[in-house]
Structure formats: C-alpha cells, structure tokens
C-alpha positions as CSV (number, residue, x, y, z in Angstrom):
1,X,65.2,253.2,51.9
2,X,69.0,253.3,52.7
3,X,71.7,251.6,50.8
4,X,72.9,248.6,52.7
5,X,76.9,248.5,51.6
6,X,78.3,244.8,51.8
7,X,81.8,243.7,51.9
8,X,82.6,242.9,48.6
9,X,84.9,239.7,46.8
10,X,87.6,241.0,45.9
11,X,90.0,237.8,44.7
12,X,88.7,234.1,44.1
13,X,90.6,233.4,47.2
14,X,89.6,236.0,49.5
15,X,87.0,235.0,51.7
16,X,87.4,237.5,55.0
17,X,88.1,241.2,55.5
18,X,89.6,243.4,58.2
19,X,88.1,247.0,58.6
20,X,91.4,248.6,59.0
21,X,90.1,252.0,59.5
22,X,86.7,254.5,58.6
23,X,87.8,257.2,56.7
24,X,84.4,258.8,57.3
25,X,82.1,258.9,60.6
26,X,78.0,258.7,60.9
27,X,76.3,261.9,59.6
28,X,78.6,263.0,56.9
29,X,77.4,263.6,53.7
30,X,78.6,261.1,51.2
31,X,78.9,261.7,47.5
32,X,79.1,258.6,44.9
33,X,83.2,258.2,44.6
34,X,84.0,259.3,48.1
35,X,86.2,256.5,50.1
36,X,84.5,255.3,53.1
37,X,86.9,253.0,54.8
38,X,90.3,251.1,54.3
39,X,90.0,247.2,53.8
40,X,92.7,244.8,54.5
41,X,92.0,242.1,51.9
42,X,94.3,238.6,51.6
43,X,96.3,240.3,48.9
44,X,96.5,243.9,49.4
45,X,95.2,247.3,51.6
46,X,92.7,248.7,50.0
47,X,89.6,251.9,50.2
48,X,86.1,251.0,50.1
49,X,84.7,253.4,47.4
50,X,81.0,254.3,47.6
51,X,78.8,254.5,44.6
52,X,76.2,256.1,46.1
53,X,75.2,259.8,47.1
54,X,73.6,260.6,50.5
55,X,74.2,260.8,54.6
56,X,76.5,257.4,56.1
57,X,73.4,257.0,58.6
58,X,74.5,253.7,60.1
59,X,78.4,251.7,60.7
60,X,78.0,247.8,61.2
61,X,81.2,246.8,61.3
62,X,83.7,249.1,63.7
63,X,87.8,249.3,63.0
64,X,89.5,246.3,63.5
65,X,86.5,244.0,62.8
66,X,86.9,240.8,60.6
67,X,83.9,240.9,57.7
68,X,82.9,238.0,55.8
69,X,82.0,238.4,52.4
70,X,78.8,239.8,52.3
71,X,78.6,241.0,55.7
72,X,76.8,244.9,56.1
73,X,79.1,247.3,56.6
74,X,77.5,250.7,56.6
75,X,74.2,252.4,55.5
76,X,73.6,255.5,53.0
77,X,70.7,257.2,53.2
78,X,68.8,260.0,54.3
79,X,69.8,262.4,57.0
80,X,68.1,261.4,60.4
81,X,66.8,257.8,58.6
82,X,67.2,255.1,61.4
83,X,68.4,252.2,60.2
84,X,68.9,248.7,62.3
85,X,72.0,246.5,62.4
86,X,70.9,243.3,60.8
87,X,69.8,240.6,63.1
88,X,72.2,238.4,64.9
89,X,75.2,240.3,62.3
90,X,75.8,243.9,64.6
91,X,79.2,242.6,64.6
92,X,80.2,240.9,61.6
93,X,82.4,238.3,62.3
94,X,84.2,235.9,59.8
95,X,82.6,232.9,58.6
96,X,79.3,234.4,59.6
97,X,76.9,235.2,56.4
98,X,75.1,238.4,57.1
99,X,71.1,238.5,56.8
100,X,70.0,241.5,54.6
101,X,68.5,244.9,56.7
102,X,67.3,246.0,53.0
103,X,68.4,244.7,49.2
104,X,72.0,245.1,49.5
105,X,74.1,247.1,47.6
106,X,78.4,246.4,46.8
107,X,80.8,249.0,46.7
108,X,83.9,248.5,45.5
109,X,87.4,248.4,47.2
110,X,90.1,250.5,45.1
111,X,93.9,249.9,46.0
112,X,95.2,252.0,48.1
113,X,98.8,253.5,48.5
114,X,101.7,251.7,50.1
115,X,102.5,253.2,53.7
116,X,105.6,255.2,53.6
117,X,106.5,254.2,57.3
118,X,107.2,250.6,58.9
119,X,104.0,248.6,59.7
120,X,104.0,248.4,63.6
121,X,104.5,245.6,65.4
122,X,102.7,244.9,68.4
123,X,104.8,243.0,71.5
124,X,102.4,240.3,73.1
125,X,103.6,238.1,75.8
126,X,102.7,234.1,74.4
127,X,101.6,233.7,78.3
128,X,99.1,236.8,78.0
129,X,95.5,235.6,77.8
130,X,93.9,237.4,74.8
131,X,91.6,236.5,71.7
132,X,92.4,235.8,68.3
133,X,90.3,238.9,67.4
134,X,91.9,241.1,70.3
135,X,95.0,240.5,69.5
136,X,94.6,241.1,66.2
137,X,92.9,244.5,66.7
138,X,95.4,245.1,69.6
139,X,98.0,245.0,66.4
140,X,96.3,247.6,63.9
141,X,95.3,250.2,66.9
142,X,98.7,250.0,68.0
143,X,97.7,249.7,71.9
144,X,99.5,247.8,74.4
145,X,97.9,245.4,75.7
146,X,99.9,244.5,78.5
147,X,98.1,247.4,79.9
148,X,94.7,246.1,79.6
149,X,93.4,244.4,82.6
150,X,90.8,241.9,80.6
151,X,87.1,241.5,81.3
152,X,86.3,237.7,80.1
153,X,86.8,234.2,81.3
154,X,89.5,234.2,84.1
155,X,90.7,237.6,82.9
156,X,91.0,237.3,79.4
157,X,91.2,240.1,77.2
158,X,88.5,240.2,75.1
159,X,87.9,242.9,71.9
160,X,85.2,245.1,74.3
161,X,88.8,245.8,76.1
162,X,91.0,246.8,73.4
163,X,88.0,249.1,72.0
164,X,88.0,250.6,75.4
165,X,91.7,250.9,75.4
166,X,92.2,252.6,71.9
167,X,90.5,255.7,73.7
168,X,93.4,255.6,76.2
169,X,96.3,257.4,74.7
170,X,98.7,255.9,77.5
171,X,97.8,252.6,76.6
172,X,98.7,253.0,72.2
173,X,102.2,253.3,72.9
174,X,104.0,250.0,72.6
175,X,107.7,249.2,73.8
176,X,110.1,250.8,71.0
177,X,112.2,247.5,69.9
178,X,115.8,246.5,70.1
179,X,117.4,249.3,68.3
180,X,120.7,248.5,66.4
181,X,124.0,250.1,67.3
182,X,125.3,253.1,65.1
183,X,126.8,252.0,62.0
184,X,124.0,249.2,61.6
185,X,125.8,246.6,63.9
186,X,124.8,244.8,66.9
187,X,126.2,244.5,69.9
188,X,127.2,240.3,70.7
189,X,125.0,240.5,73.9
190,X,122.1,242.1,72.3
191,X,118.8,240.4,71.0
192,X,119.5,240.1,67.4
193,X,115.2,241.0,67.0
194,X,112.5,242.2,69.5
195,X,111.3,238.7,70.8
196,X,107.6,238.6,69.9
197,X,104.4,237.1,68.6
198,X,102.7,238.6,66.3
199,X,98.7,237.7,64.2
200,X,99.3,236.7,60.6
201,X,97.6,239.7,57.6
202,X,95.1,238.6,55.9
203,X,97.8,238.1,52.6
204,X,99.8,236.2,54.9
205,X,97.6,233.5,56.3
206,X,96.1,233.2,53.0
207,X,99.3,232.2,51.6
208,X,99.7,230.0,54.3
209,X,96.5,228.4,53.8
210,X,97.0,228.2,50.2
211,X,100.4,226.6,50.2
212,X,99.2,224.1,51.9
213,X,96.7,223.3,50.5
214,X,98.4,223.0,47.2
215,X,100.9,220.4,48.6
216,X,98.6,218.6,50.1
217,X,96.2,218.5,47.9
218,X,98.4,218.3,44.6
219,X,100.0,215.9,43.6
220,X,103.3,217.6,42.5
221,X,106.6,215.7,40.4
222,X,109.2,218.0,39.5
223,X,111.4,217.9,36.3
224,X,114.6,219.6,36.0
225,X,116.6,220.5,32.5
226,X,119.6,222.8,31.9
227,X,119.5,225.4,29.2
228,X,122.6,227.1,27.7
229,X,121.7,230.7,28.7
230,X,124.6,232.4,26.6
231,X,122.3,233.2,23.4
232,X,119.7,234.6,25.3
233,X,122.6,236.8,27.1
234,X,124.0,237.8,24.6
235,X,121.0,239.2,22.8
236,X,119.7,240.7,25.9
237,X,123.1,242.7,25.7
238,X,122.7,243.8,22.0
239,X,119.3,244.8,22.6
240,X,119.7,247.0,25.7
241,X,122.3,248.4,23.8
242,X,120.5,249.6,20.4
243,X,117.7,250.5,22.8
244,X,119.7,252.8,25.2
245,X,117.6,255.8,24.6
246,X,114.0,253.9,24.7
247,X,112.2,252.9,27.8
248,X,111.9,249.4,26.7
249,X,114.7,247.5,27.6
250,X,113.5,243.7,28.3
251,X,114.7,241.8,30.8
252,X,115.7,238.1,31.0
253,X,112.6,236.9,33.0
254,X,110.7,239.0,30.1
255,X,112.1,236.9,27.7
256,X,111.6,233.8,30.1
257,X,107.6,234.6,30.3
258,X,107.4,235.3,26.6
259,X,109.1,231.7,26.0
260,X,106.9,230.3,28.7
261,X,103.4,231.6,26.2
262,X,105.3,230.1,23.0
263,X,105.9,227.0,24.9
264,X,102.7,226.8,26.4
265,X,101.3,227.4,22.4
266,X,103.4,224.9,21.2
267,X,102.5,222.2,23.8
268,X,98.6,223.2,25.3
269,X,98.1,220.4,27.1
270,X,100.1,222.5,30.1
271,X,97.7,224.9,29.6
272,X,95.2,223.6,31.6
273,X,93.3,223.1,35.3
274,X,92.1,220.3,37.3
275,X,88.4,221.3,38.2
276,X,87.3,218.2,40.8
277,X,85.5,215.6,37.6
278,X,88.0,216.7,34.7
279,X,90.2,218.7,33.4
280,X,89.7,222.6,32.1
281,X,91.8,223.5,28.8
282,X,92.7,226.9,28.4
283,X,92.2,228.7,25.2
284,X,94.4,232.0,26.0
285,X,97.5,232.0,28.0
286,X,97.9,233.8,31.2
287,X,101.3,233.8,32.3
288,X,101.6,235.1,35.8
289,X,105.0,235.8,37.9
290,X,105.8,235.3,41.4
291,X,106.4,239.3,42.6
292,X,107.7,239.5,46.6
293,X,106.1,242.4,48.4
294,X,106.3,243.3,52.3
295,X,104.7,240.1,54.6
296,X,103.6,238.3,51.4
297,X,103.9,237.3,47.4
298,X,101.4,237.7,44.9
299,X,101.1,236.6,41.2
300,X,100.2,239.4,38.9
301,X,99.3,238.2,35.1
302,X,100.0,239.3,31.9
303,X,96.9,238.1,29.9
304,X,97.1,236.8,26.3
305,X,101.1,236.8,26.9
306,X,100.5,234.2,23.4
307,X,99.5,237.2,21.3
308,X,102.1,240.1,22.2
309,X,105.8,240.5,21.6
310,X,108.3,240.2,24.4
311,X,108.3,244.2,24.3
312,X,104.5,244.0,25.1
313,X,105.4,241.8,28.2
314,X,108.2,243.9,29.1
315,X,106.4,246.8,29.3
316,X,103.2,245.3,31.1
317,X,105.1,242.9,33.7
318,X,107.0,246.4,34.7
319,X,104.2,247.9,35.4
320,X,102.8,245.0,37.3
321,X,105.8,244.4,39.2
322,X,105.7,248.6,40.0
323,X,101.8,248.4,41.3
324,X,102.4,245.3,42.7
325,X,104.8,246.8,45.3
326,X,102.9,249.6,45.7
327,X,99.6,247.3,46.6
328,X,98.2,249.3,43.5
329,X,97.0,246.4,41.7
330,X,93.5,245.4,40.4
331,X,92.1,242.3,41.3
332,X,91.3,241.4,37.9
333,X,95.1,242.0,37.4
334,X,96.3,239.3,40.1
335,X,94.2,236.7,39.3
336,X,93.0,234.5,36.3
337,X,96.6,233.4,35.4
338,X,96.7,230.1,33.5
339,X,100.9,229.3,34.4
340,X,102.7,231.1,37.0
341,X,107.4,231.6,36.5
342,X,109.1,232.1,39.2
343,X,112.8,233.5,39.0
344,X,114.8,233.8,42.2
345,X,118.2,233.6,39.7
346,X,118.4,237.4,40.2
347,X,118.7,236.1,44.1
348,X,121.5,234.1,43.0
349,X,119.9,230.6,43.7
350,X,120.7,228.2,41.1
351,X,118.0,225.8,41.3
352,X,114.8,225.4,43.3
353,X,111.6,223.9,43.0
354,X,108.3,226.2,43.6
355,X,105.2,225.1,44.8
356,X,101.8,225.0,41.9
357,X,100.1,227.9,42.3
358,X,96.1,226.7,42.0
359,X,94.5,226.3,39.6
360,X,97.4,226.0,37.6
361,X,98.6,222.8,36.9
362,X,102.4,223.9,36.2
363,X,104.9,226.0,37.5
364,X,108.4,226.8,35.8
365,X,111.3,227.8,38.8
366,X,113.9,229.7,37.3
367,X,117.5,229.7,38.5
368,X,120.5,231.9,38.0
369,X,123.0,232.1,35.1
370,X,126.1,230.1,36.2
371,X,129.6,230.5,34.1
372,X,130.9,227.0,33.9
373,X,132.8,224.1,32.4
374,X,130.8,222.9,29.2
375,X,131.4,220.9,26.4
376,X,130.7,223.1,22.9
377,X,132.1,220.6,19.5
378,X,134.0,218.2,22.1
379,X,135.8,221.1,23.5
380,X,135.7,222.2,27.0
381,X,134.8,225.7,27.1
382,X,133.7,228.6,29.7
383,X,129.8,228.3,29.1
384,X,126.7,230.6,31.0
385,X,124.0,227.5,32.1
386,X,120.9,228.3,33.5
387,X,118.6,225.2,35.1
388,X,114.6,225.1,34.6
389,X,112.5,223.2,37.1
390,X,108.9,222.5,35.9
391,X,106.9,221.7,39.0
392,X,103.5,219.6,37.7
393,X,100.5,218.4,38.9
394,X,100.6,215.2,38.1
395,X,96.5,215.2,37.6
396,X,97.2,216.7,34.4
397,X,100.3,216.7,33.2
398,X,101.7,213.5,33.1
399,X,106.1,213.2,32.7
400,X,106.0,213.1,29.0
401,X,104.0,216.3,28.5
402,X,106.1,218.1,31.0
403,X,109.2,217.0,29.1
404,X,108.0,217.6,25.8
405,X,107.0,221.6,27.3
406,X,110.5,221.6,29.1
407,X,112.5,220.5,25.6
408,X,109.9,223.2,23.9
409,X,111.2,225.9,26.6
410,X,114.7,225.2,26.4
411,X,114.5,225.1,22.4
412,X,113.2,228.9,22.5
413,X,115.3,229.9,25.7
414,X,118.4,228.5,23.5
415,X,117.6,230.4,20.2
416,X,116.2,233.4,21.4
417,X,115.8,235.0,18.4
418,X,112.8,233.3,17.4
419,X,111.0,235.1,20.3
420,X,111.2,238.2,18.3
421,X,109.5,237.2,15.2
C-alpha cells in the first residue's frame, strides 16, 4: 500500500501551506532523503524531504495550491500502483481537513536556501476580477494575468485559468517596473514605485494575523526606565579589544539578552504565559529576539539563555541571526521562546514600544545609546543613556512586577560586570 505524504506542522502558528513548486514529477523513483517539493510555510521557504523509498505514484496538491495541515500531498509506492485522490480533498484547499486515502505518513520540510535574486512581483490591476487563490498563484508562476481572459462568474479569473496560462510562455512575462535613473536617482515626474497590489506570504499575513491578535486580545501597559549605558560601553570596548584575534566578540544586544535571563532569574514571575484559566510558569528561560528578514520578522530563541555565559549567547544568537536571514532555521529554533528583546537602537530610534509576542507575557524594546546632559555627584556631565520599555500583559504581570524586573535589568545593564561571573 502506498505511502500517503501529509503536509506537516511546521510552527505552533502555522496552520496553511503553499506548494511553491515539485521538485520531482509522477514516476520517478524516490529514495528516503530525496526532496520532493518546496513549501512556503508562515515563517520560511522550505523542501519537503521524503522518508520513504519507492515510485511518487500519485500528486494531490499541484504548484501554487494552499494545503492545510494534514492535507495529502503525494503518494510513494510501487511503480504502476494506482492510487485515488482522497474524497472530496483532490485539491486541497485551506481550512479543509483532508480524509485519509491510506494511514498517512509525515515528511518533513527542511529549510531551504535564500533566493539569490529579487522575489517577483506580480502587477494586478485592483479593477481586475480574479480569486484570492488565482492571484496568488498568478504571483509565484510569474504569469500575467492581464492576459488571461477568465472562465468563471461574469469573467472572472479563476485558478483553472492561471494553470492553463503557466503553459503559455507569452503570458509569464510581467511588465518590467519603474526602473531608476543611472546613479540611483529618480526623475521628479517619475513614479517613485511600480503602482501595484500584490497577495500577502504566508509569513506575512501570519504576522499580520498575529499582531492583531495580540493587541486585541492582550491587554498590554508599557513601562519605560532609562539606564546609564556608559559601563556596559565601555566594557564592550575592552572586551572587543583583548578579544581581537577570537571570533567571539559580544555585542551590546548580547549582553542585553544575557541581562534579560538574569533578570528574568532574579524576578520569575515575568517568566511566565497566560493559558485561557491560569497562568503557566516557566522553569527555563527562553529569550528570543526580534530578527528582520525580507517581507517579514521572526523570533529565533536561545534556550536556557539562564544557564550560559554571554559568550554562549553571543555565539548562538549569531548564528541564529545568520540562518535566520538565510530562512535556514529549524522550527524548533524559532519557537518555544519564554521573553522576546527587541533592539532597533542600532536603527537609531531612541525609544519605542513593541508589541507581546504570544505566549509571552513580556516584551523588553530597546533603544539607542544617546550622549547627553546627566547629572553624575551633582555635576553635569556628557553621559551615554539608553531607555528600556517593558511592554506587559497585564494578565500576568501586574505594574509592580514589571518595575521590580525593569530596576532588576537596569541594575545588571548598569554594572555589567556581574554578567560575566
């Protein structure tokens, strides 16, 4: 009996796929390892391995399809074995569970390289009748769909004619957009973009979705405190200088996540989730930061930041940061995070307040270090400040446990040397 392959879960949040692409076509011969297909999850691109041996007998779900978790994608099996779609799921479409051909089997989805070139972007006329799902497979086949004369209700185009069109080479071309004048400059009567609307990724519109929910559904107060960021400067400086010839050179937000743990030790209460009928206290700190990647942000973690040294965290959050841009990561490595930083001060933005990343029930904003007036033993002196804002759900952390975690953080950020011990 062939293997039924199912879209698997790849992240607590994902709930739908797009099948970007099949990297292999009914008939070949298919050996446990091989990739089968690329998978546009909400937080990265990424191959569907197989982890079984045998003939792909059977597709389910062709390019450009939206999967729900669980939904068949392809059989393995026997050369020459038939093999049915699944009842009433030929097509698997979001939100639809798919009923089981045979006892289904997972593969798993790997991450896959970053494209080298610039995702296209697909011109659509807002008056242009066209499905969600066309349009959306209109974008990742590159095709034109001003083109395509539609086949549905009052001549809307529907995915049968974008399928049909994708075999049309005439038709995958799009418009090449507003090109900018040599030296990088615009003329004054030029577009300053390509006027266009264009369907959300799946990362996107799960951010979207997510964000919202969170402020909605949070109840978030913010509290602000101002740190003297000169210590922590200054041995930054001494460091990267005794350390010139190592590889480990932390950085300010490394020292910033490993004061985040030892705050988060010191006062556990922040620690913690709201789960519907209580609240969940974590034994082991997560800490997860805010990385910015092409059409999206995710949160990779550094687990049990509590128990390693801010050159443990230096090295691993490097490494995160460098998978996350390349949509490299794990999903066991973007999710499970207990407390979430987020620095835009290398941005230059002095102060800001971020939005709780769920389940979490606290998130730290960092600004940038500002040289300013300050008083130092009733002088006035040049001083380096650098502001904090805790963002909480008030749920679980009321303003007195938020203060007591912001004094703890500004204690550590302002003697920085205890973060070595």
């Amino acid at each position: 009996m062939a293997n039924i392959i199912e879209t698997p879960k790849l992240s607590d949040t994902m709930s739908t796929g797009t099948l970007v692409k099949w990297l292999k076509k009914e008939g070949d011969k298919i050996s446990s390892g091989d990739m089968l297909a690329e998978v546009e999850t909400d937080k990265a691109t990424m191959e569907l391995e197989s982890f079984f041996d045998g003939t792909l007998v059977k597709i389910f779900a062709q390019a450009g399809t939206c999967v729900a978790i669980g939904a068949p994608l392809c059989a393995i099996g026997e050369p020459g074995e038939k093999v049915e779609a699944p009842i009433g799921n030929a097509a698997p479409k979001a939100a639809e569970p798919a009923p089981h051909a045979a006892k289904p089997k997972q593969a798993s989805l790997v991450p896959m390289a970053a494209p080298t070139s610039a995702s296209f972007v697909p011109t659509i006329d807002e008056r242009l009748k066209i499905s969600p799902l066309a349009k959306k497979i209109a974008a990742q086949q590159q095709i034109n769909v001003s083109c395509i004369t539609g086949s549905g209700p009052g001549g809307r185009i529907v995915k049968a004619d974008v399928l049909a069109a994708a075999a049309d080479s005439t038709k995958i071309k799009q418009p090449a957009p507003v090109a900018p004048l040599a030296g990088g400059t615009l003329s004054r009567t030029t577009p300053i973009q390509e006027g266009r609307t264009m369907p959300a990724s799946n990362m996107r519109a799960t951010i979207a979705k997510r964000l919202l929910e969170s402020k909605v559904n949070t109840p978030h107060f913010y509290l602000e405190i101002e740190v003297d960021a000169e210590p922590l400067l200054a041995l930054r400086a001494q460091l990267n200088a005794s350390l010139k010839a190592q590889e480990v050179k932390p950085s300010l937000n490394d020292f910033i996540l490993k004061a985040s743990a030892e705050a988060l030790r010191r006062i556990p209460g922040v620690n913690s989730s709201w789960v519907g009928t209580g609240i969940q206290y974590h034994a082991a700190v997560h800490v997860s930061f805010a990385v910015a990647i092409e059409d999206g942000l995710i949160t990779p973690v550094v687990k049990d930041a509590h128990t390693k040294s801010v050159f443990q965290i230096s090295t691993e959050a490097k490494s995160l940061g460098k998978r996350a841009n390349e949509k490299k990561l794990k999903p066991e490595e973007f999710t499970g995070g207990t407390f979430c930083v987020s620095n835009l001060g290398m941005m230059g933005i002095k102060r800001f307040s971020a939005i709780i990343n769920p389940p979490n029930s606290a998130i730290v904003a960092v600004g940038a270090a500002v040289a300013k007036p300050v008083v130092k033993n009733s002088q006035i002196v040049v001083g380096q400040t650098m502001v904090l804002t805790l963002s909480c759900d008030h749920r679980v952390v009321n303003g007195a446990l938020g203060a007591q975690f912001l004094g703890e953080l500004k204690d550590l950020v302002e003697k920085p040397a205890t973060l070595l011990i």
